[in-house]
N, C-alpha and C positions, 0 to 999 in steps of 0.2 A: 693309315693316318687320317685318310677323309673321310674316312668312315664312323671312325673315332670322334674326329671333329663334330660330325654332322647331327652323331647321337647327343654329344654335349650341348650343341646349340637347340635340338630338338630338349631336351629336358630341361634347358635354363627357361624354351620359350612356354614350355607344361606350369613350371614352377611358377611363372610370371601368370599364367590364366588363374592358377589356384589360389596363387595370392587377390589378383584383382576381383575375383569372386568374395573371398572372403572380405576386402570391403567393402564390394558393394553389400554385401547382407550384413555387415554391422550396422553400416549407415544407414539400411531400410529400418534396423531393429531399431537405431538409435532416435530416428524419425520419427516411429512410432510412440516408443516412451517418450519422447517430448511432447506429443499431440495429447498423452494420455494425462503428463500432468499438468498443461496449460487448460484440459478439457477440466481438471478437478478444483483447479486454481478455480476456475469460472463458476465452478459448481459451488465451493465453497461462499463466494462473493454474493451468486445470485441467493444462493438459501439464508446469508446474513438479512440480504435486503428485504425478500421476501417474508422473514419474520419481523424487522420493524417497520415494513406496509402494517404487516400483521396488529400488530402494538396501535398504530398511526391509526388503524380503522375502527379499532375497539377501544382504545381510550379519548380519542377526541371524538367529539361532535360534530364536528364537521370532514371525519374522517372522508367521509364518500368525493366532498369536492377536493381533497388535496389528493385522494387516488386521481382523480380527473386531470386535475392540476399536472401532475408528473407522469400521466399518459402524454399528452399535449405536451410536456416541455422534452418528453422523448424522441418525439417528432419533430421536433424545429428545434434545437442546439444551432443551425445552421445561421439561423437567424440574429444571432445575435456577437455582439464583437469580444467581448468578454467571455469570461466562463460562468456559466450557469448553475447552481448548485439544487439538489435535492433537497427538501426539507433537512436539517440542520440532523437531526436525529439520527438519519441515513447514514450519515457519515461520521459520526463520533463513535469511538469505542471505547469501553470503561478497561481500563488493568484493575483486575481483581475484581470483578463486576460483584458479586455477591457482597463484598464486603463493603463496597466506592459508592455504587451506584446511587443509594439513596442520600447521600453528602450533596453529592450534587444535583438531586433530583429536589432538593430543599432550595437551590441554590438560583439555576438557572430555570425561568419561568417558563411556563407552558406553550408561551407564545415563540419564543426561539427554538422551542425544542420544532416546531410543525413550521418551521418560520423556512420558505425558498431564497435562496441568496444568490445576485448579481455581483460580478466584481465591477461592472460598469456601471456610471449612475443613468445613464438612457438605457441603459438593458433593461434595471431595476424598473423604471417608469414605464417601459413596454410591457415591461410582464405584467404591472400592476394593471393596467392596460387591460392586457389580454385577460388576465384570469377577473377580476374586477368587470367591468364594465362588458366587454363582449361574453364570455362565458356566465358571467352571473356568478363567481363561485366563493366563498367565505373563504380566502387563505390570505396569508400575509408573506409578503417580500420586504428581504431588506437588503442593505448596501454591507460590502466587505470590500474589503482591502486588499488588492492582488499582490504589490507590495510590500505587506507586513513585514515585521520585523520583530522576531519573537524577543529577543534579547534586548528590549524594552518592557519587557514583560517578566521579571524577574522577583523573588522577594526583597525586604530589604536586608542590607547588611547588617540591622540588628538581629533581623529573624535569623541569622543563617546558625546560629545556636542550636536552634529546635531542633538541630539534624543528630545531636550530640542525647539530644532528650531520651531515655530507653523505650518512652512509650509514642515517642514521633513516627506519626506513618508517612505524612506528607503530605505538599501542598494542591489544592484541587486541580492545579493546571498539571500538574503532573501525573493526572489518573485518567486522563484523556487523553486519546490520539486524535487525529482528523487533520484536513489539509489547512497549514498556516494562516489563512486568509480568515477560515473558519475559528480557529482556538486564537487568534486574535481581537477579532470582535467580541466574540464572549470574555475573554480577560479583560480588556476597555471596558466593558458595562461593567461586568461582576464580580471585578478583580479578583479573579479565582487564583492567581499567582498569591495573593496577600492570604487566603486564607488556608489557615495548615489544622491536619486531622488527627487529633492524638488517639490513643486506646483508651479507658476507660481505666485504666490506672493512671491518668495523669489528671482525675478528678482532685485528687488532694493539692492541684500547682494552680488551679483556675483562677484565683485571686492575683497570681504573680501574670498569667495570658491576660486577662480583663485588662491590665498595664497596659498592654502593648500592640491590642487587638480587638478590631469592633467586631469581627464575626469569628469563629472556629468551632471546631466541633470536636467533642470528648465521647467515646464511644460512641451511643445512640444520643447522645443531647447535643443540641446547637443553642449556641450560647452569641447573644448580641447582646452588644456593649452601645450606649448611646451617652452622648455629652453634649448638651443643649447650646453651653456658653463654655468660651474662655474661662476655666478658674475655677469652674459649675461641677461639683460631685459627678461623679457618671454612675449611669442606672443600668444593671444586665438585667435579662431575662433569657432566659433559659425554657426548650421545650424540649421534648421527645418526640425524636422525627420516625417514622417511618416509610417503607419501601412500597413506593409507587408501582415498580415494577415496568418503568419506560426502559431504564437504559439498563435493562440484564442480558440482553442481547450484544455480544459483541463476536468480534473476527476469532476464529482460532488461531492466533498469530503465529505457534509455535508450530501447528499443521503450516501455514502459509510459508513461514522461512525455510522450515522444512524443501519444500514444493521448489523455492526459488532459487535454495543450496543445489540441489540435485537438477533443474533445468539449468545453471549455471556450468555446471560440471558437463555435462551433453553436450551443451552447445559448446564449448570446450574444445569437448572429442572431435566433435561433427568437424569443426575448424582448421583443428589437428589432422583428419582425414585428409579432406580437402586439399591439404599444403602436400601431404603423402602421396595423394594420387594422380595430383598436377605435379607433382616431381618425375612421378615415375612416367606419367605421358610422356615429358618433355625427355626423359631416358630412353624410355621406347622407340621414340622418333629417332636420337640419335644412335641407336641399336641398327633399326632397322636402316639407316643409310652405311652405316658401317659393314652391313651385311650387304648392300648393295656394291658397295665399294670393294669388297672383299669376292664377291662374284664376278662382277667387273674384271678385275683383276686375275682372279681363273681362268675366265672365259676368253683373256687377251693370252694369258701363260700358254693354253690348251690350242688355239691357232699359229702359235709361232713353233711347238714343237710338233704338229702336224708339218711347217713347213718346215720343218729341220728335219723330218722324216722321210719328208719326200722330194 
């Protein structure tokens, strides 16, 4: 029977190494895949950025000082109380960029697109500061709103029709992403919320939008509406816009959620592990006192029938 015992305890304490082996090399594996797509996540971000540097040095003028510019503001974030932003461009991303892009490359000027943004208004006046006056360098800063609040930024309740329209794509604020602070500012100036982008079949409705609407855009044409006076005719003109090719750059978002599903899930397991093998410590421990206890208790059995023996 102790012999018997002795094999079963011998094979439950086998079972227990094979098992804690094979956590710990999931957990190494799982470690690994996490490093690999946080390493791609970056990769992705940095090759976004790096091609609208790319964009920022070849279409503006003064591309060389906003490269400068956002060396030096990479190096001092410390500096400042607020958050500091990248030239504006950096951080927007078009949905449908092929098709969007130039709607609002019509829309939003050249000067916000390369334009650095403070949410603090002393940060804004130090940078202006620094990049101005101490570096010598041609860029522009301006002030955003840390506390935006998008849902002041809405169309109106007559527009909400247009959604019902079969050649409605939709309105400019809705073709950009970027952080709150950011697509705030630009909808206050540019009221990008107000202006909605039909297809080029809703040219035959332009007369009924001219009603209700001083700017939108019908396929390639943009169409502004102006009204001098109360009561005064309104005058459109109409152009043919094309693509600048600033904002055709954007994030792969469906690579990114992709990337964010699956680190979600890992870290998950990882968690999951962790609860499993702090279980089984805390089993182990009371294993191995139970087994002390159960010695114990032999080794006291084993002197009293020595003394009954003798």
């Amino acid at each position: 029977m102790k012999r018997v015992s002795c094999e079963i305890e011998g094979k439950d304490e086998f079972e227990e190494k094979v098992r804690k082996m094979t956590y710990e090399y999931e957990f190494k594996a799982l470690e690994i895949q996490l490093q690999d797509m946080q390493k791609e996540k970056e990769q992705l971000l940095q090759t976004r950025k790096n091609a609208k540097i790319s964009i920022l040095m070849k279409k503006f003028q003064n591309g060389r000082d906003i490269l400068k510019a956002m060396k030096w503001l990479e190096n001092n974030q410390d500096q400042f109380a607020g958050h500091v932003y990248d030239p504006l461009l950096i951080h927007i991303d078009v949905e449908n960029a092929t098709q969007n892009a130039k709607n609002l490359e019509n829309v939003i000027p050249i000067r916000d697109i390369q334009a650095f943004a403070a949410e603090n208004a002393n940060d804004a006046n130090m940078l202006m500061r620094q990049f101005r006056e101490v570096m010598n360098l041609k860029v522009i800063v301006v002030q955003v709103d840390p506390n935006a609040n998008m849902n002041q930024y809405q169309p109106e309740p007559r527009d909400v029709g247009h959604k019902n329209h079969q050649d409605f794509i939709g309105y400019l604020s809705n073709m950009i992403s970027c952080p709150d602070p950011i697509k705030a500012y630009l909808c206050k100036l540019y009221q990008l919320h107000r202006i909605p982008v039909f297809q080029a079949g809703a040219e035959r409705q332009v007369v009924k939008l001219v009603e209700s609407h001083r700017l939108f855009f019908v396929g390639n044409v943009r169409y502004s509406v102006t009204k001098l006076n109360y009561g005064s005719p309104t005058s459109t003109s109409s152009i043919l816009i094309t693509d600048r090719h600033i904002f055709q750059v954007s994030l792969d978002k469906a690579r990114l959620k992709s990337i964010d599903v699956t680190k979600a899930k890992i870290e998950s397991r990882l968690n999951n592990l962790n609860v499993e093998v702090n279980k089984r410590k805390v089993d182990q421990v009371d294993l191995e006192a139970k087994k002390k206890d159960v010695k114990y208790a032999r080794e006291k059995l084993r002197k009293i029938r020595e003394k009954l023996d003798s």
